[in-house]
C-alpha positions, 0 to 999 in steps of 0.5 A: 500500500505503500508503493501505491502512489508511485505505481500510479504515477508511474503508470500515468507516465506511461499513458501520457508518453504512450499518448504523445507518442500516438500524437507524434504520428499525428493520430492524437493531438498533440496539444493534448498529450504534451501537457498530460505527459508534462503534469505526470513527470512533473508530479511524480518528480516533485512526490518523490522530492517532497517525501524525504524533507526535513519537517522539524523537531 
C-alpha cells in the first residue's frame, strides 16, 4: 500500500508518453498529450522530492 502512489504515477507516465507518442504520428493531438505527459513527470518528480524533507523537531 505503500508503493501505491508511485505505481500510479508511474503508470500515468506511461499513458501520457504512450499518448504523445500516438500524437507524434499525428493520430492524437498533440496539444493534448504534451501537457498530460508534462503534469505526470512533473508530479511524480516533485512526490518523490517532497517525501524525504526535513519537517522539524
Amino acid at each position: 500500500m505503500k508503493n501505491l502512489p508511485v505505481i500510479l504515477m508511474i503508470l500515468f507516465i506511461l499513458f501520457g508518453f504512450s499518448l504523445h507518442i500516438l500524437a507524434l504520428m499525428k493520430i492524437f493531438p498533440l496539444i493534448i498529450s504534451i501537457p498530460l505527459f508534462y503534469i505526470g513527470i512533473f508530479m511524480f518528480l516533485f512526490y518523490l522530492n517532497d517525501r524525504k524533507r526535513f519537517k522539524g523537531f
